[in-house]
C-alpha positions as CSV (number, residue, x, y, z in Angstrom):
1,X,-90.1,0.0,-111.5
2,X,-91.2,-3.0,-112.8
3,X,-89.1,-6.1,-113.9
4,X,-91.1,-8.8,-115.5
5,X,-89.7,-12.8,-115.7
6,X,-88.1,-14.2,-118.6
7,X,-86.9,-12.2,-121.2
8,X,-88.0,-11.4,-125.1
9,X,-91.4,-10.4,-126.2
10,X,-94.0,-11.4,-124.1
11,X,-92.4,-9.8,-120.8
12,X,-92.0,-6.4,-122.5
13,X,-95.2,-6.4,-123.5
14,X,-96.3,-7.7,-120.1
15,X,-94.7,-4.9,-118.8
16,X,-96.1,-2.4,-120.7
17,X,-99.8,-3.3,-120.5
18,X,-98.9,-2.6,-116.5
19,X,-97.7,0.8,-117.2
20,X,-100.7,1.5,-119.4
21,X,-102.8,0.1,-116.6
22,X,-101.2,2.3,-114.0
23,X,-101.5,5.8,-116.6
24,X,-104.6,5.3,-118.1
25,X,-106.2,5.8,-114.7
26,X,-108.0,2.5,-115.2
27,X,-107.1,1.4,-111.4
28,X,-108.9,4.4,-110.2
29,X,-107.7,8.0,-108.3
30,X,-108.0,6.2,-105.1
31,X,-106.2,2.7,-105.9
32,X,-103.3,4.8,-108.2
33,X,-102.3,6.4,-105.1
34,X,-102.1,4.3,-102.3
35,X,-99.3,1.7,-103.5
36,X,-100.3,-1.6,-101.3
37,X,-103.7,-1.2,-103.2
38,X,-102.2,-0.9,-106.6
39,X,-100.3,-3.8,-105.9
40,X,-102.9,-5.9,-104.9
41,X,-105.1,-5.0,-107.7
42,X,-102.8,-5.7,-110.5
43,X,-102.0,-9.2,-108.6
44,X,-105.4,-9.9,-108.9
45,X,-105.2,-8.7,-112.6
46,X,-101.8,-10.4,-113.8
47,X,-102.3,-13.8,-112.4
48,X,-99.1,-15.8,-114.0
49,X,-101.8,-18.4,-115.4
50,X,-103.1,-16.3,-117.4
51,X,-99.9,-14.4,-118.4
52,X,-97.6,-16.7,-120.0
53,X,-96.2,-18.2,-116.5
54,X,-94.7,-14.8,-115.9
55,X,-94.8,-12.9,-112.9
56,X,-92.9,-9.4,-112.2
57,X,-91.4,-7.8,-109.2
58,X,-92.5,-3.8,-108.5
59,X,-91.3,-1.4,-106.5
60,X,-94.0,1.5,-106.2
61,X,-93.8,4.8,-104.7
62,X,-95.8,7.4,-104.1
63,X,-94.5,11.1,-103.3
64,X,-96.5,13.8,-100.9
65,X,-94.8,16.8,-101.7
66,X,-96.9,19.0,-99.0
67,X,-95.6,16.5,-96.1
68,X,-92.0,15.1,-98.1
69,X,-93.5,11.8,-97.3
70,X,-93.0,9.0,-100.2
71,X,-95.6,6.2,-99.4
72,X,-93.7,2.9,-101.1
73,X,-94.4,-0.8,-101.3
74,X,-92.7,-3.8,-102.9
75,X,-93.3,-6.3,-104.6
76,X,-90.2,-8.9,-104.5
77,X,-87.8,-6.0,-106.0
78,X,-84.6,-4.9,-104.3
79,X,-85.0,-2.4,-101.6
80,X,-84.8,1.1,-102.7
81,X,-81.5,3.3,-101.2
82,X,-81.8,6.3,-99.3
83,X,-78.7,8.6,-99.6
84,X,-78.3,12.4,-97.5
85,X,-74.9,14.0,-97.3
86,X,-73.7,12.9,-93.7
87,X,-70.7,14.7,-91.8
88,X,-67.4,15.7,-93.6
89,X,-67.7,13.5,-97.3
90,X,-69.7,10.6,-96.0
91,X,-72.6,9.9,-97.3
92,X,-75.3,7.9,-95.0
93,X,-77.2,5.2,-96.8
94,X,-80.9,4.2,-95.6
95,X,-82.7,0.9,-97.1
96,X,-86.3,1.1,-97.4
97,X,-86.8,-2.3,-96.9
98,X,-90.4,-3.6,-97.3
99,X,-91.0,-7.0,-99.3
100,X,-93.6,-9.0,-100.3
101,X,-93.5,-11.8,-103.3
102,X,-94.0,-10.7,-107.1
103,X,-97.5,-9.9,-108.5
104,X,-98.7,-12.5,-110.2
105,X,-97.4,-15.4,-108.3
106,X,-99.7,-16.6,-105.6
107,X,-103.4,-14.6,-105.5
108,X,-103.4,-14.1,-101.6
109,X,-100.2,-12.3,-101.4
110,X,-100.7,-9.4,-98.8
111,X,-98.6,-6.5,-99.9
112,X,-97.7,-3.4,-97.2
113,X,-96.5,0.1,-97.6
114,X,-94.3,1.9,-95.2
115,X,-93.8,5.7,-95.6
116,X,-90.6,7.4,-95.6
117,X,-89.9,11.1,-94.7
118,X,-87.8,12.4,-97.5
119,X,-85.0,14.6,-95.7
120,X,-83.5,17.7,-98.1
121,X,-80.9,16.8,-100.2
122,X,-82.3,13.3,-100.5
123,X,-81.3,11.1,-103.3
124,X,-83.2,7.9,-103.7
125,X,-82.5,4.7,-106.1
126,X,-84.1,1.7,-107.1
127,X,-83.0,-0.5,-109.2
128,X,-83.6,-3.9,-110.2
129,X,-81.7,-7.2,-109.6
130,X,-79.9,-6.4,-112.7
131,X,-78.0,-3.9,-110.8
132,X,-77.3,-4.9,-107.9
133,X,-76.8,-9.2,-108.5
134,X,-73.4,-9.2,-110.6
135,X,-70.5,-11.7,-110.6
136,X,-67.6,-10.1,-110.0
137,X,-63.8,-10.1,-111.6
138,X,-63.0,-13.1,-109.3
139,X,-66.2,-15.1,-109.3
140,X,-67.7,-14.1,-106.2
141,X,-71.1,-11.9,-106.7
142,X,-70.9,-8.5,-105.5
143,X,-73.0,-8.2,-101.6
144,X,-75.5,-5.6,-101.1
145,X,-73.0,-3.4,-98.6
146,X,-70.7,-3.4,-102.0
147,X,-73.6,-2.1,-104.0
148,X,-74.4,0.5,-101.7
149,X,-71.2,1.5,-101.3
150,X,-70.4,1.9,-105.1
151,X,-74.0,3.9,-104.8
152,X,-73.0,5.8,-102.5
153,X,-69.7,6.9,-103.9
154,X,-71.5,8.0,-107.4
155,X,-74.5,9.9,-105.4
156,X,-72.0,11.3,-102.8
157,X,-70.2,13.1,-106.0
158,X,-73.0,13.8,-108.1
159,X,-72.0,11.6,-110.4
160,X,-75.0,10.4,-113.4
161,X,-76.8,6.9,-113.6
162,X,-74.6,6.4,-116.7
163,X,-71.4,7.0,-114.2
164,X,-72.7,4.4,-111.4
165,X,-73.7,1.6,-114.5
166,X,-70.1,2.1,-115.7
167,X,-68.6,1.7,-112.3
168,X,-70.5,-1.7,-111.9
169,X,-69.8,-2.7,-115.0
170,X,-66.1,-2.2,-114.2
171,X,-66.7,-4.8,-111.3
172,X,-67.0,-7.5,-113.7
173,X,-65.4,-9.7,-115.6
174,X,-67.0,-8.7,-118.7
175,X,-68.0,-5.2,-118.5
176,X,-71.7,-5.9,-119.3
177,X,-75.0,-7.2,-117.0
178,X,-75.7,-10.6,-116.7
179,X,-79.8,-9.7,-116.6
180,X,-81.9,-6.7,-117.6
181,X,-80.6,-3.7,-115.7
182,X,-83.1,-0.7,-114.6
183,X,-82.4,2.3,-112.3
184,X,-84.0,5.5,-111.2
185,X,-82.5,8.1,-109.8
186,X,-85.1,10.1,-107.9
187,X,-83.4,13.5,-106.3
188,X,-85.0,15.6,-103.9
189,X,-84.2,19.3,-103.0
């Protein structure tokens, strides 16, 4: 997931010239697959300089099906959410927490990956700030707990992406995002 500063033109096309990048195989086998090395590559690469003063925030995954391991790394996006079915209707919520600042802003930033084993009946999301970073009816901007929660409610009922952007978008005051919203919904069996 990528979400590139500023808004228009030139960061949509910023953003797609990194998902090329990433596709075309132009990073190489090696690079592609181990995310802290395809981070720091396309730091080197996307240098705000020489990008129109914009930088973007990543979150990058990579999924081992023969060991259910999913090798991630971030790059000043949210923390992806881990949800398995818990006892009775509860649903238990992991972060995947692992940040480091958005490629493109300073050209020594040291990026890490952490691996995850992917339990069955795993649902993962990330999302950008778009999601999660709303004002709420009341003023007050809705916490991470209260994003999880109202996650974890839509996941725990098998509810769609569309169903969990219309439940925050009932949180606010007017029914829309205040930035660029983006979520995946990755589902493991």
């Amino acid at each position: 997931l990528i979400d590139v500063s500023g808004h228009g033109i030139e960061p949509a096309l910023l953003s797609v010239s990194v998902h090329n990048m990433i596709r075309s195989g132009s990073l190489g086998r090696e690079t592609v697959l181990a995310p802290e090395a395809a981070l720091t590559e396309l730091n080197r690469l996307f240098q705000m300089d020489r990008q129109g003063d914009h930088y973007f925030t990543m979150w990058y995954g990579v999924y081992r099906v023969s060991t259910r391991t999913l090798r991630y790394a971030n790059a000043g996006a949210p923390a992806a959410l881990a949800f398995v079915a818990g006892a009775g209707d509860a649903v238990d919520v992991t972060e995947l927490p692992t940040t480091s600042r958005p490629v493109g802003m300073f050209e020594d930033t040291v990026f890490v990956a952490r691996d995850y084993a992917v339990p069955p009946s795993c649902t993962i999301l990330i999302y950008s700030d778009g999601a999660s970073e709303n004002l709420l009816i009341g003023g007050r901007q809705l916490s991470p707990a209260e994003f999880a929660n109202v996650c974890a409610q839509v996941v725990g009922s098998n509810q769609s992406i569309d169903d969990l952007i219309t439940a925050l978008r009932a949180l606010t005051p007017t029914g829309s995002f205040e930035d660029d919203c983006s979520v995946i919904r990755l589902s493991f069996g």
